[in-house]
C-alpha atoms as a printed R data frame, in Angstrom:
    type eleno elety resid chain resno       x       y       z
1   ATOM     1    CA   UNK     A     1 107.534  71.621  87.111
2   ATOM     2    CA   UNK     A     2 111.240  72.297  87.902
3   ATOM     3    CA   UNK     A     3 112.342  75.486  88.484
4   ATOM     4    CA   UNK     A     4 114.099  76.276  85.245
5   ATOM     5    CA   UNK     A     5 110.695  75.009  83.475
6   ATOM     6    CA   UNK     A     6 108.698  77.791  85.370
7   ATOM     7    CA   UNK     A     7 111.494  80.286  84.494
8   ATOM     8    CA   UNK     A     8 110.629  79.390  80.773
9   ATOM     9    CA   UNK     A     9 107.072  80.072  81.696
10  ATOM    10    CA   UNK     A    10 107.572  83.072  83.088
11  ATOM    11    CA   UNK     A    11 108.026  86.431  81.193
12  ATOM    12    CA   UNK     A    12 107.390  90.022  81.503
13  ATOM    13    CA   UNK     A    13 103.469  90.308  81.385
14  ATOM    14    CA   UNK     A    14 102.214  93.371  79.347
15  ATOM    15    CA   UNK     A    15  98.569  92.942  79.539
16  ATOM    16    CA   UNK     A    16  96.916  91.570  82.256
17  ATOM    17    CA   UNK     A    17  93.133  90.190  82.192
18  ATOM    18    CA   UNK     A    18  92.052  91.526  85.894
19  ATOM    19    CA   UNK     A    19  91.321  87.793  86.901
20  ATOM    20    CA   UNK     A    20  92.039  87.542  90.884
21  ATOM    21    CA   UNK     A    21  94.938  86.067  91.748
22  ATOM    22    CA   UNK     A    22  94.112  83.359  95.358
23  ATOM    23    CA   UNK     A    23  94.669  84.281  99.296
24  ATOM    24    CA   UNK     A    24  96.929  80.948  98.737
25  ATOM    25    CA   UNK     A    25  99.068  81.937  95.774
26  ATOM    26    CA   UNK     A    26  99.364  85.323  96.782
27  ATOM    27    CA   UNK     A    27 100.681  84.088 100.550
28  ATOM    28    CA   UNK     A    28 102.795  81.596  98.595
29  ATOM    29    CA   UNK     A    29 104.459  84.223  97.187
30  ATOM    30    CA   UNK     A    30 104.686  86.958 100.272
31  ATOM    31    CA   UNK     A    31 106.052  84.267 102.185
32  ATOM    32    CA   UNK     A    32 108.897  83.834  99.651
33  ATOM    33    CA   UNK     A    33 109.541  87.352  99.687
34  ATOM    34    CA   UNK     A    34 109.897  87.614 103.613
35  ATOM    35    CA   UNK     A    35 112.118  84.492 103.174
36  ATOM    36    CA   UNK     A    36 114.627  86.462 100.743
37  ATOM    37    CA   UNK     A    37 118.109  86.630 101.468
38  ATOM    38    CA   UNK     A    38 119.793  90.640 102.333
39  ATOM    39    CA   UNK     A    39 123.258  91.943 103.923
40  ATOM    40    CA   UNK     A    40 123.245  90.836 107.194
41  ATOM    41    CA   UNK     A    41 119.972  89.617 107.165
42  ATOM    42    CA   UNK     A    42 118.698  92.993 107.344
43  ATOM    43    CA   UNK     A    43 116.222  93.321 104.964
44  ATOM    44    CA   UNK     A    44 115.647  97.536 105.025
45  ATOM    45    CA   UNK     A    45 112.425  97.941 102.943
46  ATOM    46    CA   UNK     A    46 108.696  97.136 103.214
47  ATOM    47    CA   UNK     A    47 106.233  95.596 100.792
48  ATOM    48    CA   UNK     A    48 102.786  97.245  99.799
49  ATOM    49    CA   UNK     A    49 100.593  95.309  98.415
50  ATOM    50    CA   UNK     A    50  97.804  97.156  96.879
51  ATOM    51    CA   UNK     A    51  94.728  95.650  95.860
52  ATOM    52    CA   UNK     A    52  92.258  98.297  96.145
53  ATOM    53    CA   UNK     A    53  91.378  99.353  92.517
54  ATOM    54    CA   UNK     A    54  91.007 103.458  93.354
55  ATOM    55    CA   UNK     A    55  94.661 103.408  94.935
56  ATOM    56    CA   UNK     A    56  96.199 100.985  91.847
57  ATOM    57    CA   UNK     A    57  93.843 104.132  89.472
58  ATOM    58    CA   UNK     A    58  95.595 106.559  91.237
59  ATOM    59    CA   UNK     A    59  99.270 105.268  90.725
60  ATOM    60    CA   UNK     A    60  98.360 104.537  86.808
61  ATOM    61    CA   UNK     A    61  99.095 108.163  85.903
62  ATOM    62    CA   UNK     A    62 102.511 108.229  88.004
63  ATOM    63    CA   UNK     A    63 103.486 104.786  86.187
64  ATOM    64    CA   UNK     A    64 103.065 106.268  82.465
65  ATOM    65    CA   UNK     A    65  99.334 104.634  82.008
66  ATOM    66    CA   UNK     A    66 101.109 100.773  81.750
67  ATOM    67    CA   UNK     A    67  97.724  99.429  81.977
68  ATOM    68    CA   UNK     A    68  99.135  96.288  84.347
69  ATOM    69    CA   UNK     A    69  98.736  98.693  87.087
70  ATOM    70    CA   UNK     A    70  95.291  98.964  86.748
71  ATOM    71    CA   UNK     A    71  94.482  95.532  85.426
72  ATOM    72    CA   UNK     A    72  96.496  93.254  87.981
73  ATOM    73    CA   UNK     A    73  95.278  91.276  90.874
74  ATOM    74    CA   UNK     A    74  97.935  93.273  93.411
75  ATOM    75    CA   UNK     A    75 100.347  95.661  93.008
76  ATOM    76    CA   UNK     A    76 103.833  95.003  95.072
77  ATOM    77    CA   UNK     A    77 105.628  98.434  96.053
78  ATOM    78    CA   UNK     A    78 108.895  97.613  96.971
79  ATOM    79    CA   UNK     A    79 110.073 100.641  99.413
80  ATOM    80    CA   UNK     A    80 113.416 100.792 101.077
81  ATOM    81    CA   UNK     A    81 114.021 102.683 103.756
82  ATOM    82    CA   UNK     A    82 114.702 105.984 103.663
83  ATOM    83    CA   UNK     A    83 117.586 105.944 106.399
84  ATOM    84    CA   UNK     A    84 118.310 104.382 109.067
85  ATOM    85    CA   UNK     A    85 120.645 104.049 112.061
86  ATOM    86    CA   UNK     A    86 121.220 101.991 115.526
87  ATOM    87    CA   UNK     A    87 117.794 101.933 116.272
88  ATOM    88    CA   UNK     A    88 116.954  99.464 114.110
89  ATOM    89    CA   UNK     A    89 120.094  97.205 114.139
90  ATOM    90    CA   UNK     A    90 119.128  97.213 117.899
91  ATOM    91    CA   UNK     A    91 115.858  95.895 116.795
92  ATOM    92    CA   UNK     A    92 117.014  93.605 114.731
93  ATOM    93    CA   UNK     A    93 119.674  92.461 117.001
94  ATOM    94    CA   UNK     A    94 117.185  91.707 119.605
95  ATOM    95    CA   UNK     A    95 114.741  90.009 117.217
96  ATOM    96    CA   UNK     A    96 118.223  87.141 116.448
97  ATOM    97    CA   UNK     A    97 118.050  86.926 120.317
98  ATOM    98    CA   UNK     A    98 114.235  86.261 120.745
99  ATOM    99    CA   UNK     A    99 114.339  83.978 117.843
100 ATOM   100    CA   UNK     A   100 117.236  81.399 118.587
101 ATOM   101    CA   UNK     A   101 116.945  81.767 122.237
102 ATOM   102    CA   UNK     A   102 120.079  83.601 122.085
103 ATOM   103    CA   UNK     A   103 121.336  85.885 125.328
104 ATOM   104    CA   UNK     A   104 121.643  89.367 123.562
105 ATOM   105    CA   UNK     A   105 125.646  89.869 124.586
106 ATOM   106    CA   UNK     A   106 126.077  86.998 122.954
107 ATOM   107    CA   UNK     A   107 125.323  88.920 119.811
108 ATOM   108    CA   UNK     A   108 127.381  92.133 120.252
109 ATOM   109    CA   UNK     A   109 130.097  90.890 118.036
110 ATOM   110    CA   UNK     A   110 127.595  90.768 115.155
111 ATOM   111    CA   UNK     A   111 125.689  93.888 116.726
112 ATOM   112    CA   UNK     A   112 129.180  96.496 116.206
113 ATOM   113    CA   UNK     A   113 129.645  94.969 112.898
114 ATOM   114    CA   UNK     A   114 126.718  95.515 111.395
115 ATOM   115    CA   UNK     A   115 126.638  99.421 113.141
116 ATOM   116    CA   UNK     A   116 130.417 100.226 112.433
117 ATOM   117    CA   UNK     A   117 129.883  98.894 108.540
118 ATOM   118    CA   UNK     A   118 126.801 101.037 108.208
119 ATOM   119    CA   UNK     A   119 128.773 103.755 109.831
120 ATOM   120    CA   UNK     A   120 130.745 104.089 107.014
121 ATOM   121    CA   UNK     A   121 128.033 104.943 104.774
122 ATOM   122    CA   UNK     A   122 126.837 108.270 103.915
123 ATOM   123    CA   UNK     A   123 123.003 109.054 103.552
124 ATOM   124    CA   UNK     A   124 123.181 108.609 100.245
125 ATOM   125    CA   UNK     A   125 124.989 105.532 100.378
126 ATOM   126    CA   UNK     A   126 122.559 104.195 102.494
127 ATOM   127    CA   UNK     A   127 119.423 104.956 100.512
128 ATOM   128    CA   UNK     A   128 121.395 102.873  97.763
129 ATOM   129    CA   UNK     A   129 122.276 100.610  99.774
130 ATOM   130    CA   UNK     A   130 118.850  99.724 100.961
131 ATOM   131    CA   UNK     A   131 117.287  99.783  97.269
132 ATOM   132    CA   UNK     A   132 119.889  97.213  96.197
133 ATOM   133    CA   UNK     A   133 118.515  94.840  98.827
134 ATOM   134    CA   UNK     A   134 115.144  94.938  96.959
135 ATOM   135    CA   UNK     A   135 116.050  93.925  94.398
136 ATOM   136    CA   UNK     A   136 117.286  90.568  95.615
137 ATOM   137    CA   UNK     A   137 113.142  90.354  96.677
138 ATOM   138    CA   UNK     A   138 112.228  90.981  93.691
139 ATOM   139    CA   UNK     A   139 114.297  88.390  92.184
140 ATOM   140    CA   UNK     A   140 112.846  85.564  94.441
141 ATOM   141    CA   UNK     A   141 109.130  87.206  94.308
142 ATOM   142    CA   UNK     A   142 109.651  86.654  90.346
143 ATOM   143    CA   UNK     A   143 110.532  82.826  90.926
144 ATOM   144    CA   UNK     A   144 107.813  82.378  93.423
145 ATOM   145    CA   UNK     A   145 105.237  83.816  91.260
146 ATOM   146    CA   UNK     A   146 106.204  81.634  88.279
147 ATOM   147    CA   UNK     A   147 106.079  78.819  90.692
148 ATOM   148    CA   UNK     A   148 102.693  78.959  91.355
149 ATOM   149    CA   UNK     A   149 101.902  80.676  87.576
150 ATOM   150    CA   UNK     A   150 101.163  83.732  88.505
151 ATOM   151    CA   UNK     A   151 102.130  86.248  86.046
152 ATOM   152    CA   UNK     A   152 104.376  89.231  86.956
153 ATOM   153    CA   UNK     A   153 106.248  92.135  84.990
154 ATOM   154    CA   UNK     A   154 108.935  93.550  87.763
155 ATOM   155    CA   UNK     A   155 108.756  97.531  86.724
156 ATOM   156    CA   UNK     A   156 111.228 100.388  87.457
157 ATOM   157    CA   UNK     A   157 108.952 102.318  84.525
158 ATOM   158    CA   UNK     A   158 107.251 104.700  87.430
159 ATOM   159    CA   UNK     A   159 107.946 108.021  89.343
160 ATOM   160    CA   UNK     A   160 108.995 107.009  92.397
161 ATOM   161    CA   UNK     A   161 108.640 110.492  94.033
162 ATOM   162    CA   UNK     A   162 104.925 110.446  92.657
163 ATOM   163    CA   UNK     A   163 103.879 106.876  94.380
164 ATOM   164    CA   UNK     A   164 105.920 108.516  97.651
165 ATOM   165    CA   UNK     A   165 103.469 111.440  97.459
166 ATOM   166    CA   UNK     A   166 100.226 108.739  96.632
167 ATOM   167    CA   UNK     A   167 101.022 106.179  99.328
168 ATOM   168    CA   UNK     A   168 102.364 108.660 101.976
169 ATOM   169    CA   UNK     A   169 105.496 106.678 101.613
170 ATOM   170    CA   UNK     A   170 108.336 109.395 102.855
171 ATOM   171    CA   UNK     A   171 106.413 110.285 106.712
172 ATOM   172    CA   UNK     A   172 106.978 106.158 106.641
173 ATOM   173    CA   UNK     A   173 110.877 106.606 105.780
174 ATOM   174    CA   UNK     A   174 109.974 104.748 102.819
175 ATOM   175    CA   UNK     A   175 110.912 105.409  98.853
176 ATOM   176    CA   UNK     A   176 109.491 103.494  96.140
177 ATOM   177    CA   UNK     A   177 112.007 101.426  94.737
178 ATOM   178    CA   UNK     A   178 110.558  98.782  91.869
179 ATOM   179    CA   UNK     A   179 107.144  97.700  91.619
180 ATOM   180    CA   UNK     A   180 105.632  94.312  90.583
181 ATOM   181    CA   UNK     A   181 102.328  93.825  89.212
182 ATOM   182    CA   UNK     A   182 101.090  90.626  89.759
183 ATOM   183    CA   UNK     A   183  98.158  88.425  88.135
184 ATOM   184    CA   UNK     A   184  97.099  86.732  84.970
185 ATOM   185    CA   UNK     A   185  98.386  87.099  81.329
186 ATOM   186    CA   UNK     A   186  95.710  88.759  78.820
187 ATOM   187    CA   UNK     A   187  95.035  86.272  75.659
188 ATOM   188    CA   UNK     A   188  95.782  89.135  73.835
189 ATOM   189    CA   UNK     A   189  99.131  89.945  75.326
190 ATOM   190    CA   UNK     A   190 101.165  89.960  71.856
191 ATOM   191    CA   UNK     A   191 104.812  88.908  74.020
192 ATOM   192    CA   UNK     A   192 102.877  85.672  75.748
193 ATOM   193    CA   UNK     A   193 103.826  83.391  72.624
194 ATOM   194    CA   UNK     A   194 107.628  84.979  71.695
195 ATOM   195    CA   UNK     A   195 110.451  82.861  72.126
196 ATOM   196    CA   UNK     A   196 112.469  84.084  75.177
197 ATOM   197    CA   UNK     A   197 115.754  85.706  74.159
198 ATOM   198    CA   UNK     A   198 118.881  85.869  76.502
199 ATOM   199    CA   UNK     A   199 122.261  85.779  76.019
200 ATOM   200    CA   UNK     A   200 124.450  82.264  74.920
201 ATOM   201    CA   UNK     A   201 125.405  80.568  77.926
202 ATOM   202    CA   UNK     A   202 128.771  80.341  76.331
203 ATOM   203    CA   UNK     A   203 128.306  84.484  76.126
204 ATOM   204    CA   UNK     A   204 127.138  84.753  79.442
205 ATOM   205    CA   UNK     A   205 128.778  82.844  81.576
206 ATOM   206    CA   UNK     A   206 132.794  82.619  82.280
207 ATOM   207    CA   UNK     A   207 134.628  79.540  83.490
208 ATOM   208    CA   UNK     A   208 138.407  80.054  85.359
């Protein structure tokens, strides 16, 4: 199928069946996620994926009892970091090095540029920063998913400062940002058979 055809497929599951989803798909779609574009190539956050059923019971209450949580195959936490400083553009910078087989002064152009833009940024503007980047993930987790039908519902319905206390997220320099349940559509899921609505192309989209 092309990809437009799986984005018709695709829609926000509300009730999931507990069916497992494969090491394959799920890889499939992890994969994706690690290949998803970010600023600079950055990528500040880090994926749980949560599989064991007393954690997903535990972050059912702190996600207003959406009974995906409990009911999918995995749960994908989406956590930015936190903050975040020269350290880890060092690391990052070296990691471009080791990678292309790249001397490391080559790369000091692209080293101060990244450091003296994030300079700029207060601590606040960096925690925003960082969540913004997941949600480009997201975006190509959702496409991946639908690729290889699995069903997802991307969620910002949770309290992120309860799933930071659950998962021990903030003594990681973590936050929970969005989560996305993923797994298999319920027969009974009233949405599965609605016609998708979005906005007119003509509506939607601008032309100059």
């Amino acid at each position: 199928m092309s990809l437009i055809e799986n984005l018709q497929w695709r829609y926000a599951t509300k009730k999931m069946n507990g069916e497992k989803v494969s090491a394959e798909k799920l890889e499939t779609i992890l994969s994706a996620i690690q290949l998803s574009p970010s600023s600079f190539g950055f990528q500040p956050y880090t994926v749980l994926v949560i599989e064991d059923a007393a954690t997903k019971e535990k972050l059912l209450a702190a996600s207003y009892n959406q009974s995906q949580i409990s009911d999918c195959s995995h749960l994908l936490v989406f956590a930015s970091w936190i903050t975040f400083d020269e350290t880890q553009v060092e690391t990052f910078i070296k990691e471009i090095s080791a990678k292309r087989n790249l001397p490391l002064e080559s790369l000091n152009d692209f080293k101060n540029y990244i450091i003296g833009s994030l300079s700029k940024l207060t601590e606040e503007q960096k925690a925003l920063w960082a969540a913004k980047q997941t949600y480009i993930a997201l975006g190509i987790a959702l496409a991946a998913a639908a690729e290889v039908k699995v069903d997802s519902t991307p969620m910002e319905g949770f309290v992120p400062a309860q799933y930071d206390e659950i998962l021990g997220l903030t003594d990681q320099n973590l936050h929970a940002t969005l989560i996305l349940p993923l797994g298999y559509r319920h027969e009974g899921d009233w949405l599965a058979s609605l016609p998708k609505v979005r906005r007119a192309k003509e509506l939607l989209f601008k032309h100059i």
